[in-house]
N, C-alpha and C positions, 0 to 999 in steps of 0.2 A: 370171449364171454360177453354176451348182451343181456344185460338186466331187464327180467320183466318180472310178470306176475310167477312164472314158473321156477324162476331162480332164487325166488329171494328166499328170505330166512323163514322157517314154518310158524306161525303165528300160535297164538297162544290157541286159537280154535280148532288145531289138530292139521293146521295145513293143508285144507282141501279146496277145491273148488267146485263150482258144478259148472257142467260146459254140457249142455243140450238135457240135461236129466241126469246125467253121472256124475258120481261125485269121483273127483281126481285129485290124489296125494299129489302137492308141491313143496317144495322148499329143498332147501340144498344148507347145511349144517352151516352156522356161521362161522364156526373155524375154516372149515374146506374153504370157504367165499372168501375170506381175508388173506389163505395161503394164493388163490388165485388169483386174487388181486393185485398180489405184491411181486406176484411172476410178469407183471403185465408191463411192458415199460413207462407207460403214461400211468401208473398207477391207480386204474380203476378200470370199472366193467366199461363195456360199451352201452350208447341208449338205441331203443327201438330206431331215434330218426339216426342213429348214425349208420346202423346198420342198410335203411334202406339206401343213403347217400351211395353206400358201394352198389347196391342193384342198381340206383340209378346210373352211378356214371356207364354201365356199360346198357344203357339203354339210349344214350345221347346217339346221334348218327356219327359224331366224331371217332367212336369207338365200333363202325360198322364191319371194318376191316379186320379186326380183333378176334383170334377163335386160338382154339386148345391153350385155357391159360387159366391159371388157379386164380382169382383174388383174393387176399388173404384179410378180413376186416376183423384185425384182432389190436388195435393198439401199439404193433409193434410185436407182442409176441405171434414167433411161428415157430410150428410144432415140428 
């Protein structure tokens, strides 16, 4: 789980956003967020820059040789 604008908890405003002219339901219940949370072993969500860390490493040339292989950026949990 990566925390962003989409995950978090629905705001008192009804939880929407608008993205180009549409408005779009966000939020994810705060109980659901805290039982996921607690599944995670570092106990918390992930952030945007950590999620790109894992894009990045397999963009490094170190990692050119590297194909058919899952990476898993969840904290520690895998599903």
């Amino acid at each position: 789980m990566i925390k962003t604008r989409l995950t978090e908890a629905p705001a008192d405003s009804g939880g929407t956003i608008d993205i180009q002219g549409k408005e779009i339901k966000v939020g994810v219940n705060p109980h659901l967020l805290s039982a996921m949370e607690q599944m995670i072993p570092l106990g918390r969500a992930g952030t945007p820059a950590e999620a790109a860390g894992a894009v990045y490493l397999l963009c490094l040339p170190e990692s050119d040789y590297v194909s058919g292989q899952t990476l898993i950026c969840g904290g520690g949990f895998n599903i």
